[in-house]
N, C-alpha and C positions, 0 to 999 in steps of 0.2 A: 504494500500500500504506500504510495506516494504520498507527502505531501512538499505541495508546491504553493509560490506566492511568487507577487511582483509579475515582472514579465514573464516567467516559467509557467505560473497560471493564465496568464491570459492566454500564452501562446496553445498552452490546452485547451482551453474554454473554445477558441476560435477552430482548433481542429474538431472538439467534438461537436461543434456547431455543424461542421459540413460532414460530419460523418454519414455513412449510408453501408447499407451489406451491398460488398462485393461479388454478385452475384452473376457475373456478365459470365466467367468460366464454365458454370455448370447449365448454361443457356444450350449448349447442343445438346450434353448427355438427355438433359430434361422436357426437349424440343423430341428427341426421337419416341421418347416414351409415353410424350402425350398423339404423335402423331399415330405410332403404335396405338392406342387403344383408341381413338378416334376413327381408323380406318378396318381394326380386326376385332374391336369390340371385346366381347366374353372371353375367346380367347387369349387377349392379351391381356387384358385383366388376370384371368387365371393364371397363366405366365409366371407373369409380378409377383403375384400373390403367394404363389409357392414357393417361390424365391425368397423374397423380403419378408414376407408377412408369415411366415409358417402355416399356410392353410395347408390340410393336407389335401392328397390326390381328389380323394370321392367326398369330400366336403362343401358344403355350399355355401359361396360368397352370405346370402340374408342366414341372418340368427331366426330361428326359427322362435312363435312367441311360446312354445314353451320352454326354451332355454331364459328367454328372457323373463317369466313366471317365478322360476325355480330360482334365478338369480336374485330375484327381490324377493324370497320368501327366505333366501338364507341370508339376510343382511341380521347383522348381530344388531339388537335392539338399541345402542347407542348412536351408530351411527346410522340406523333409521332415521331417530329422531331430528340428528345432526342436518339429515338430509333435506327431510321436511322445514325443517327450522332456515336452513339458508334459503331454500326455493321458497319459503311465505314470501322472505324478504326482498328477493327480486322481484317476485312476481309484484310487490306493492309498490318497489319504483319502479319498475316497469309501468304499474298501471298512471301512478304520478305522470310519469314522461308522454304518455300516449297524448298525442294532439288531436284537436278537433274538428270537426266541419262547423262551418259560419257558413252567413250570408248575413251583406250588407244591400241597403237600398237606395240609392241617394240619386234624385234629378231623372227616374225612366230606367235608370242602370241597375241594374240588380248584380250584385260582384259575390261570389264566392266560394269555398275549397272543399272538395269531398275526399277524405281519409280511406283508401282502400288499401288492404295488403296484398302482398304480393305471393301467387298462385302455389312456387314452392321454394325450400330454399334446402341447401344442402349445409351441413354442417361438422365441420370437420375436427373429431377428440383426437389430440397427439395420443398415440400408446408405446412410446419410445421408454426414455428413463423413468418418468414417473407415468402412473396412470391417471390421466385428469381428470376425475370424473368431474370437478367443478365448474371443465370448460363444459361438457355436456348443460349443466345448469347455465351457464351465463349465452348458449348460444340457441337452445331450444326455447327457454323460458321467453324472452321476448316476443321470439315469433308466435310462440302459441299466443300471448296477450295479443299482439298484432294483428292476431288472425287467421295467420299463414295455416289454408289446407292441409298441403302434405308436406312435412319435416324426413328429412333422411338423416339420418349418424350414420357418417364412416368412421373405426380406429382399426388401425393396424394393433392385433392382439387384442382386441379389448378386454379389461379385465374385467369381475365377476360385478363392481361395484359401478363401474360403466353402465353395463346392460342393467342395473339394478336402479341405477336412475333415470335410463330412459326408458324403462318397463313403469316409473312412476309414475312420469312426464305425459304416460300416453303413449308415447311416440313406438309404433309397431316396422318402421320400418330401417334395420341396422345394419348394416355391413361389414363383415372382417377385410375390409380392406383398407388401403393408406397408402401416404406418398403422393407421387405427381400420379400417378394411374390413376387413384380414385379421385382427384381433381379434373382431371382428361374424362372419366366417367359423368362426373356433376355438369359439366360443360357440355360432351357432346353425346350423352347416354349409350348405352347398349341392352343387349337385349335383356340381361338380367336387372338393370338398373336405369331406369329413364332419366333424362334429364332432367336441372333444375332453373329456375332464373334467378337465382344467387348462391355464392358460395360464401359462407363466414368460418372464423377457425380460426386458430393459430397453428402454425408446423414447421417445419425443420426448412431448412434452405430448400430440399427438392422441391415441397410443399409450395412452400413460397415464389419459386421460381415458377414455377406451371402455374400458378393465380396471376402469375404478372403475362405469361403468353397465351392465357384463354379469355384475358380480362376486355376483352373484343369481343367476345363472342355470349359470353355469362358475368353477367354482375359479382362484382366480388367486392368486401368489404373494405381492405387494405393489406399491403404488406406488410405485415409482421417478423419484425428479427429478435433478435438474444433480448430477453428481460433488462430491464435498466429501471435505478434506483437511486435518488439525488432525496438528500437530505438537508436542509437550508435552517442553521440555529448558531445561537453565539451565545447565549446561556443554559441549554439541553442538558439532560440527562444524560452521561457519556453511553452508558449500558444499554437506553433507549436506542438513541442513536446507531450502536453497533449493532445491535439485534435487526433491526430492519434494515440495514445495508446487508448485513449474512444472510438472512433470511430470502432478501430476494436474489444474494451473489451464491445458493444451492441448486438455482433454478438449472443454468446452463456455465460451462466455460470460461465461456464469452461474453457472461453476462455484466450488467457494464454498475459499477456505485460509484457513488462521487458523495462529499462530504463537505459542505460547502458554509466557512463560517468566517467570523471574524477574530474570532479569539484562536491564538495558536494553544494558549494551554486547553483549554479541551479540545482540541486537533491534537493533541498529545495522548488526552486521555481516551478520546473513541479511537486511536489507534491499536491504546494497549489493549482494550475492550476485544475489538476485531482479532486482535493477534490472537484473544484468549476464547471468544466464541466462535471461532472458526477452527481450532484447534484438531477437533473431532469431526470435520466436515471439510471432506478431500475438493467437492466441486467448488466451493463457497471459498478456500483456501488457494485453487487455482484462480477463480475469475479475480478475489482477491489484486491476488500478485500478477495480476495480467491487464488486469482493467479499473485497479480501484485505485481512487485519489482522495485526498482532502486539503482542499483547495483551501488557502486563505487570503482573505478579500481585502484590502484599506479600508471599507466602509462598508455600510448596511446598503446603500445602493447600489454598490459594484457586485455584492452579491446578490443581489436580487436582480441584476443585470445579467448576472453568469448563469442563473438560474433559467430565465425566460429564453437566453440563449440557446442552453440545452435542450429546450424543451421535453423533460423528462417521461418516459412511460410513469412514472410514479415520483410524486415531490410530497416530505414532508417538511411542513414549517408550523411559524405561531402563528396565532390568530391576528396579530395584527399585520402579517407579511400578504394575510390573503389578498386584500383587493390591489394591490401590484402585481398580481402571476397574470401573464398575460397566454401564457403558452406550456400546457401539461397534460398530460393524460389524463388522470386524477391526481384530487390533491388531500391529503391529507391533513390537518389543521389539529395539532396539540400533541400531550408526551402520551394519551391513551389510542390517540389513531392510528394503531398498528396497522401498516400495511398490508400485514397477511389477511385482517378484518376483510379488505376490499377485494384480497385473494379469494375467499368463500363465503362469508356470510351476510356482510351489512347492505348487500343492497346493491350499489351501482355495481356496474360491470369491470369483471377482470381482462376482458379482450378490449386490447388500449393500442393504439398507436407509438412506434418507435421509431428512432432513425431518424428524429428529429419530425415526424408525420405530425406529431403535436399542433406545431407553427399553423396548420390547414385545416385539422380534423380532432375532433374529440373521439372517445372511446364507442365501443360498440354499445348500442341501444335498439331500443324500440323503433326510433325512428330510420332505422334500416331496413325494417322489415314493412312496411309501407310506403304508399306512393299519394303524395300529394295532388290532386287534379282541381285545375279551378277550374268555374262554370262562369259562365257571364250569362246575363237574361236582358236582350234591351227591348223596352218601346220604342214605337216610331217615335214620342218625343225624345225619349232619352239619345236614339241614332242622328235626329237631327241636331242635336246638341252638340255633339262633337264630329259631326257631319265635314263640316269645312275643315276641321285640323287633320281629319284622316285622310281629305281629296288633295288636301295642301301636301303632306308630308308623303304621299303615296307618289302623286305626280313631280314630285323634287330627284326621287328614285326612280322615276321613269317606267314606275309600275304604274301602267292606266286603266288595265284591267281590275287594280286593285280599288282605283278610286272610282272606275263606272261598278261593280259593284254596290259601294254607298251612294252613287248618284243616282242607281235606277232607283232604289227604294227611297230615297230622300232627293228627288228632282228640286226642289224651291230650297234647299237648306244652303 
């Protein structure tokens, strides 16, 4: 773990400003294997899937629902509970976020927006190093509030507590598949797997790489890379502090903390902290020493400057830093808003935007999984009312069909 200041931090601050995943190299491996299941379908799927995914020979891609029955009937009664307990709580911001249809009326002009969801979406659980079952909560849950028909779960491997959540969720249709295959499947279907018109999820580089060359053809949420975790305090708890830089530097590698204050004595002490709770934690001790810093600032505004810069998957600060964040995934506000909270239970969503995506887009929500449509309603006075500005500004652009249009129905306007 670094710590840096003076020109040494900035010159950080301004590289992890422009950081982004590297991902142009594995564009052909990932390019052939979505072309592969877009042109051979089942096939290729299958392929992959016995390959990468351990599916055996005469196995079939869909969990059957009574695998998925049997999976939620053997969940040990605490983390039932557990399970239920996080899903209220999204489901309740979820339903907060849900926007509405209006209509306004003013002068003949009737203006306004109908909330529909969108018909299906696919949703992709990593089953790599850890098994997520909470990405299954954070990516079905909204769409069901939303709406959304048919939900598909794809995980490579899914574990027992996977299917035990989305056997809760409702949701009957699962896949043992993963990778760029099963994203080349959500995009351009096959016979066992139809297509969908969105993909959400988080996953590995191949993952990620095949949502960026099907994101032409199928909606997709965003690109997601390695976990990142920016902590912004100059009077904090050192042990607070370290706890949720480890906790989110177990996730991946690569994954990225930064520690961002004014005071070098506690930049001293969340160091000795990290040294000592990361101790027992091989992943959290490499991303550590590969990717962690703690930055120290001359002022409260240079660090809340390096903060907005970064735009972190996850920022905690105090309550009075909030209304200066201008750019974060979520944000955390006090020494009880553990991070991991946002990881499974409190409510907003854990699939966030990184690689600096912050600057443009907030985290996954509700409002992904529908489509906003306005409607307009005019009377013939409300059309002649702005009759002349639309012949004026149509015929400016040389579109005259656009301005006889409003001139046949409003001749004298």
């Amino acid at each position: 773990m670094r710590t840096l200041s003076g020109r040494s931090a900035i010159a950080a601050v301004e590289h992890l400003a422009a950081r982004g995943r590297r991902l142009a190299k594995l564009e052909p491996k990932v390019r052939r294997i979505v072309n592969d299941v877009r042109r051979s379908g089942d096939a290729a799927l299958r392929q992959y899937a016995e390959r990468w995914d351990g599916l055996a020979k005469d196995q079939e891609f869909r969990i059957s629902a009574t695998e998925l029955r049997q999976a939620q009937r053997s969940l040990k009664p605490q983390l039932r509970k557990s399970l239920r307990q996080a899903a209220g709580n999204i489901r309740q911001f979820c339903e907060w976020q849900m926007p509405s249809g209006w209509t306004r009326t003013h002068g003949g002009i009737s203006l306004g927006q109908l909330i529909r969801p969108l018909e299906s979406v696919g949703c992709y659980v990593p089953g790599g190093r850890y098994p997520l079952v909470s990405t299954l909560l954070m990516t079905v849950i909204p769409a069901r509030v939303a709406g959304v028909k048919r939900i598909v779960v794809v995980s490579p491997k899914p574990s027992k507590e996977v299917l035990a959540a989305a056997a809760m969720l409702g949701v009957d249709e699962v896949y043992r598949i993963g990778g760029a295959q099963a994203v080349a499947a959500f995009a351009y279907g096959a016979k066992t797997i139809a297509k969908v018109d969105k993909i959400v999820g988080p996953g590995n580089a191949y993952v990620t790489v095949a949502k960026k060359l099907v994101a032409f053809d199928c909606a997709i949420d965003f690109l997601a890379g390695p976990t990142e975790a920016v902590v912004l305090s100059h009077s904090g708890r050192p042990e607070f502090i370290a706890a949720d830089l480890v906790s989110q530097a177990e996730h991946d590698p690569n994954a990225l903390a930064i520690f961002v204050t004014t005071s070098r004595k506690l930049g001293k002490l969340v160091a000795k902290s990290l040294t000592e709770l990361s101790a027992a934690n091989p992943t959290a001790r490499q991303s550590l020493r590969r990717s962690g810093s703690i930055l120290v600032a001359s002022s409260r505004p240079q660090a809340l400057e390096w903060a907005n810069a970064i735009a972190p998957e996850h920022i905690t600060l105090a309550k009075e830093d909030l209304p200066f964040i201008r750019s974060a995934g979520s944000v955390f506000v006090g020494d009880y808003s553990a991070q991991a909270a946002g990881d499974y239970a409190s409510g907003p969503n854990h699939v966030l935007p990184t690689s600096g995506q912050a600057r443009f887009r907030g985290g996954l929500s509700v409002l992904d999984f529908v489509k906003v449509i306005t409607v307009q309603n005019l009377s013939r006075p409300g059309l002649q009312r702005i009759a002349p500005a639309v012949q004026c500004l149509a015929e400016a652009e040389g579109l005259g069909a656009h301005a006889q249009s409003v001139r046949v129905r409003c001749p004298h306007a």
